[in-house]
C-alpha positions in Angstrom: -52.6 133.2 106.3 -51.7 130.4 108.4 -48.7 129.4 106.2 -47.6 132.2 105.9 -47.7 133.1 110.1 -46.0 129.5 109.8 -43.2 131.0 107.8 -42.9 134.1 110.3 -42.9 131.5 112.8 -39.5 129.6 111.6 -37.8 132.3 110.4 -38.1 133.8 114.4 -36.9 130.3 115.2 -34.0 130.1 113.1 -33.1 133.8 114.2 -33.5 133.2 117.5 -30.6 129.7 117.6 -28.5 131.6 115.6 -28.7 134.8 118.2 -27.9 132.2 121.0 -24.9 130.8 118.7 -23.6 134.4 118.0 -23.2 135.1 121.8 -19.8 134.3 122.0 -17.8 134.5 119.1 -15.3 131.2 120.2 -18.4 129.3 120.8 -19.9 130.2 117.2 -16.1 129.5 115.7 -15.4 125.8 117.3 -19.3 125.2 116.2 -18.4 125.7 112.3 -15.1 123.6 112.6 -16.8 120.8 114.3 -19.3 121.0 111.4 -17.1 120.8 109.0 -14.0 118.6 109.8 -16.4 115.7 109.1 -16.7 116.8 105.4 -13.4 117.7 104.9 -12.6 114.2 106.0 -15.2 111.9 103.3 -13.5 114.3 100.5 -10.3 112.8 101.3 -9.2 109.8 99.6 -7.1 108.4 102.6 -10.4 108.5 104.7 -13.5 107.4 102.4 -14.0 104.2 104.3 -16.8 103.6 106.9 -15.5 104.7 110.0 -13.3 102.2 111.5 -14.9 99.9 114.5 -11.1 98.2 115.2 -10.2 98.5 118.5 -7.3 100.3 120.3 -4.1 98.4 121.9 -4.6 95.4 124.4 -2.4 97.1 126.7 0.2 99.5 127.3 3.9 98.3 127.9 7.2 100.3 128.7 10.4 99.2 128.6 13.8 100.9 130.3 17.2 99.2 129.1 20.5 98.2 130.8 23.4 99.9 130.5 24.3 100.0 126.4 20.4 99.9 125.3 19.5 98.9 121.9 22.0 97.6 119.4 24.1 95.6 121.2 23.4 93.2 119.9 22.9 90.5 122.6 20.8 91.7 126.0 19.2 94.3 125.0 18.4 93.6 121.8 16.6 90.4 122.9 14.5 92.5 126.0 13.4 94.4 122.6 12.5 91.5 120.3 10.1 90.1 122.9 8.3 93.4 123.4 8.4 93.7 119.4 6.7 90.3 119.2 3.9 91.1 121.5 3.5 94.5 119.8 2.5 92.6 116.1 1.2 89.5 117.6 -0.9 91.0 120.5 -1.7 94.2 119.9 -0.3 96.0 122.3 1.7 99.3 122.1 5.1 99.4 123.5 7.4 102.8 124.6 11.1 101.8 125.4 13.5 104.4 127.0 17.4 103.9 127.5 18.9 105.0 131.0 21.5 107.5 131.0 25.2 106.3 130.4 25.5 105.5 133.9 22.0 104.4 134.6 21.0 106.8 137.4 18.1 108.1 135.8 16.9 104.5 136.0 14.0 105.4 138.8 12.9 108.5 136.8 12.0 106.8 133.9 9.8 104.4 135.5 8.0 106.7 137.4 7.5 108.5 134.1 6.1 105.2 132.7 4.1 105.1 135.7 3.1 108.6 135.5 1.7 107.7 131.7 -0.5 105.0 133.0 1.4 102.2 131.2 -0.4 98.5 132.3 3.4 96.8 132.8 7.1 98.3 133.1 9.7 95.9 132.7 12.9 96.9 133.6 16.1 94.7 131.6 18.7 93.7 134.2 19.2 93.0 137.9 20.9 96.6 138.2 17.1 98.0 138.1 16.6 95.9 141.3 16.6 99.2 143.8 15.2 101.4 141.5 11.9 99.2 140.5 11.7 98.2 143.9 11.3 102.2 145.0 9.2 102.8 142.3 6.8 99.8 142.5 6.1 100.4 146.3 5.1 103.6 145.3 2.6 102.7 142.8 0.5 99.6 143.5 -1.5 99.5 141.3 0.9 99.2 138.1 2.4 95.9 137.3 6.0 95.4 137.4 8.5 93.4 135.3 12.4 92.5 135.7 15.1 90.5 134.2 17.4 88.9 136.0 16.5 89.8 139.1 13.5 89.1 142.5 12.4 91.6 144.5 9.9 92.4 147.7 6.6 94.3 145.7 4.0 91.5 144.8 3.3 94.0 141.8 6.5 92.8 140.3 7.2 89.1 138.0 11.4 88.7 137.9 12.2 87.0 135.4 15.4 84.9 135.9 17.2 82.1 134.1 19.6 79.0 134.2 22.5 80.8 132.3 25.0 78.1 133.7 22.9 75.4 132.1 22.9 76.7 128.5 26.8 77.7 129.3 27.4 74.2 130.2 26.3 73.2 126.9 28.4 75.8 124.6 31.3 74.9 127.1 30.8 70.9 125.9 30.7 72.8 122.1 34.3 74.3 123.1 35.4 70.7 124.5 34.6 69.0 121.8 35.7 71.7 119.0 39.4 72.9 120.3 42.4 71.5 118.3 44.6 73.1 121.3 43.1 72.3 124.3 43.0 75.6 125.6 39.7 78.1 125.3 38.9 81.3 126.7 36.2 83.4 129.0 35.5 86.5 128.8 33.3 88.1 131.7 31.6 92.1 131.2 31.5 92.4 135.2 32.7 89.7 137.9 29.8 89.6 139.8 27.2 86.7 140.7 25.2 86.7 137.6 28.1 86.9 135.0 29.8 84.2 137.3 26.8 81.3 136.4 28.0 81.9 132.8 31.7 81.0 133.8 30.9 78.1 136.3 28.2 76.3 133.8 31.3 77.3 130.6 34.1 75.7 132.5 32.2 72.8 133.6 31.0 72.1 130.3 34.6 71.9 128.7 35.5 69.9 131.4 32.9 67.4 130.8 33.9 66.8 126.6 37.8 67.4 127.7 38.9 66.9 131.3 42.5 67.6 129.9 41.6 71.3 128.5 42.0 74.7 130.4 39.8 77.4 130.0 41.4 81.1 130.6 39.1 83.6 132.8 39.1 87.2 132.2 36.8 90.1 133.2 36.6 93.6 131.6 35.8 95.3 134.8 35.0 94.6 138.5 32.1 96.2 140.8 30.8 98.7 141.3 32.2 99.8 137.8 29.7 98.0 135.2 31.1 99.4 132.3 32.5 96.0 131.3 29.5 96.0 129.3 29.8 98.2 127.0 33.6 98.1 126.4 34.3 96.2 122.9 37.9 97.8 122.5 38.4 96.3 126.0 36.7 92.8 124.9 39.0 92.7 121.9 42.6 93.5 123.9 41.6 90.5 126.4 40.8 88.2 123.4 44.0 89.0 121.4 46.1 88.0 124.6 44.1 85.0 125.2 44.5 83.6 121.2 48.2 84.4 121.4 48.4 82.7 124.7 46.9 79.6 122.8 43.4 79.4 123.1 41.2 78.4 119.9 37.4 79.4 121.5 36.8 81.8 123.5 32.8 82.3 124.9 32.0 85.9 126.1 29.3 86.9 128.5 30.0 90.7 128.2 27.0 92.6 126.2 28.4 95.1 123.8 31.7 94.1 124.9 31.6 90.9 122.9 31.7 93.1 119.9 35.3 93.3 120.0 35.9 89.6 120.6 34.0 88.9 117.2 36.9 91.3 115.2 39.8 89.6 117.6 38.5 86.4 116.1 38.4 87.3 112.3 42.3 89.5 112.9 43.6 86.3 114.7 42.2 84.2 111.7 43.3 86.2 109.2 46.9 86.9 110.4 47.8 83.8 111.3 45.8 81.4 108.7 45.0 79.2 111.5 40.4 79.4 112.7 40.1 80.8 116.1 36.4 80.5 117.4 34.3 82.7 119.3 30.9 81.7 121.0 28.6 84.4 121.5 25.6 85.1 124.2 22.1 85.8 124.5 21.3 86.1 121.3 22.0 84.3 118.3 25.1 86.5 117.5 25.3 84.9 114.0 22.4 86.1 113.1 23.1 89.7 114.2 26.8 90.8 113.3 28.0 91.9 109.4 28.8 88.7 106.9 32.5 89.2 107.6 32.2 88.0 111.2 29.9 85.2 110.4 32.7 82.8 109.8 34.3 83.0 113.5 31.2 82.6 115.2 31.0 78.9 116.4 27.8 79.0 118.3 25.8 81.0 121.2 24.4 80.3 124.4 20.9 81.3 124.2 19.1 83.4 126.9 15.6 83.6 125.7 15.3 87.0 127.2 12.8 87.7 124.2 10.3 84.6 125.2 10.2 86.2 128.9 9.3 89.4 128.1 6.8 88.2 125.5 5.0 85.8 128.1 5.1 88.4 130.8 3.5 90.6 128.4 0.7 88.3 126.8 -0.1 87.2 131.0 -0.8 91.0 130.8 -3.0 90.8 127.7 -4.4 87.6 129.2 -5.4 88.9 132.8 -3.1 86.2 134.2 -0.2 88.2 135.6 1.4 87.7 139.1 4.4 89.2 140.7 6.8 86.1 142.0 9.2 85.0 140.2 9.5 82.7 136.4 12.3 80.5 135.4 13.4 79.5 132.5 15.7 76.7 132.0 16.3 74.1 129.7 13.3 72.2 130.5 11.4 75.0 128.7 14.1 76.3 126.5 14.8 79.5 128.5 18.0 78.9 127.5 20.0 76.7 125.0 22.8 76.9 121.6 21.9 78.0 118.4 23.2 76.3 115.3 23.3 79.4 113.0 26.6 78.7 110.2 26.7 74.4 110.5 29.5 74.5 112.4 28.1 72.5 115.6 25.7 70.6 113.3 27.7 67.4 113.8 28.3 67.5 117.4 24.4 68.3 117.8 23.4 64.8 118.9 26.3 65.3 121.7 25.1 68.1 122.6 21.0 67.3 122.8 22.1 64.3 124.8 24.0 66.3 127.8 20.5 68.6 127.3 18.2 65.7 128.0 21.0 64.9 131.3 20.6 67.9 132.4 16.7 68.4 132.6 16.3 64.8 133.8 18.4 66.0 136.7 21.3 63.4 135.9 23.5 65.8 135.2 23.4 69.0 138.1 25.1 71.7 136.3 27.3 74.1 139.0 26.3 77.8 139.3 29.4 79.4 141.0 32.9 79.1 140.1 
């Protein structure tokens, strides 16, 4: 009798939880697929393994371009690689948003960033210096990046570099390189910034050849800062400057440099006499098609890439600060590649005008 009133007794129970489960239908329904979801999963042969214990990103990054985003190959492109080389070496996840064509959306997309609870934003370029300012005021407590530019929040690093130093030392490649005597510039915008690149180029060539001239162009003036992002434009000014008698020619143009590289292989080609370009930023070898290799002679360096990787890992870290990092040549923020051999035996001239110039011997000028 009493195992039996013990029988009674359960199946009351059991009747009873599965009344109070039947008294709302949604409640009953999201009970079962809880329930089951786990099995489904074990009989799957992408998830038979113990349940992972890894742990999720070290930190949340964002990242809003310049004007011409990703693939041009020189700016942007190293902003990215940074950001890509914290992402597989420190764990981090990265979202990267491009501005509208004319960038004045810039403010929008870091507030979205903002919004998404992202632990840095880093914004690529100085033209981002009014809208990260707005936007950082307005949200303390979100760290800030920028490149190529300082501004007021203490929740914001700038990142700026010594462009005219590692122009000075592609300008001493041109000196030393040019059968003619005559090389070229070509500016994206004639402003401040791209004006370090001109006055460290010129004074370079001047150093290796006081007797050579270096011809100055620009593809636009402010406030139009499309001269970025206009390679048909880069390659008109290039084709007048080879037929005016320059050999080199060094851009500091973004995307715009593009058309200098074909300039450079139609100039070779027609003629049968080598015409040199030297590219910017990025090691430009290394990132246009085999058929432009050839006419690249060098690049000025901006380690853009090791910037935003450091300001990232200080994240990771728990070492960041707003303020301002620079990276010269003393910590090869900037420098010349030697992608192609064709500066390989000019390379102890070159180191030795390096070690001059971070010993303070040699004071390189920053303005035309």
């Amino acid at each position: 009798m009493t195992r039996m009133k013990s029988k009674w007794l359960i199946l009351f129970l059991v009747l009873g939880l599965v009344m109070v489960a039947c008294g709302g239908s949604d409640t009953a329904e999201e009970v079962v697929e809880v329930a089951e979801e786990p099995a489904e999963e074990l009989e799957s042969p992408a998830t038979t393994a113990a349940p992972t214990t890894t742990a999720g990103p070290t930190a949340s990054i964002g990242m809003v371009y310049d004007i011409g985003g990703r693939g041009d190959l020189s700016f942007n492109d190293m902003a990215y690689a940074g950001l890509e080389r914290a992402i597989n070496e420190l764990g981090v996840d990265g979202v990267d948003l491009e501005p509208s064509e004319g960038g004045e959306n810039r403010a929008e997309l870091l507030g979205l960033l903002a919004e998404q609870g992202k632990d840095l934003i880093i914004g690529v370029g100085f033209l981002f210096a009014d809208s990260i300012t707005e936007v950082a005021t307005a949200n303390e407590g979100v760290n800030f990046g920028i490149v190529d530019s300082v501004v007021e929040p203490g929740n914001v690093a700038g990142m700026v570099f010594t462009e005219h130093e590692g122009s000075f030392l592609v300008g001493v490649a041109a000196g030393l390189k040019t059968t003619t005597k005559q090389v070229g510039f070509i500016g994206g915008v004639e402003f401040a910034l791209i004006q370090k690149f001109e006055a460290g180029f010129v004074a370079g060539v001047a150093a290796a050849c006081p007797e050579c001239t270096v011809d100055v162009k620009y593809a636009t003036v402010p406030p139009d800062f499309s001269g970025f992002n206009l390679p048909d434009k880069g390659k008109e000014i290039a084709l007048a400057q080879y037929e005016a008698g320059a050999d080199i020619i060094y851009h500091a143009a973004g995307g715009t440099g593009a058309g200098l590289f074909e300039a450079a292989k139609e100039v070779s080609e027609s003629t049968g006499s080598k015409v040199w370009a030297i590219g910017v930023d990025a090691d430009q070898y290394q990132t246009v098609s085999d058929e432009l290799k050839p006419y690249i002679l060098t690049s000025m360096l901006k380690r853009v890439d090791n910037a935003v990787y450091l300001t990232i890992k200080a994240i990771v870290d728990g070492t960041f600060a707003g303020g301002v990092s620079v990276f010269d040549l003393s910590v090869d923020g900037v420098g010349y590649s030697t992608s192609g051999g064709y500066v390989d035996d000019i390379v102890d001239q070159l180191e030795d005008y390096k070690a001059r110039i971070v010993s303070g011997e040699i004071v390189v000028p920053d303005t035309p």
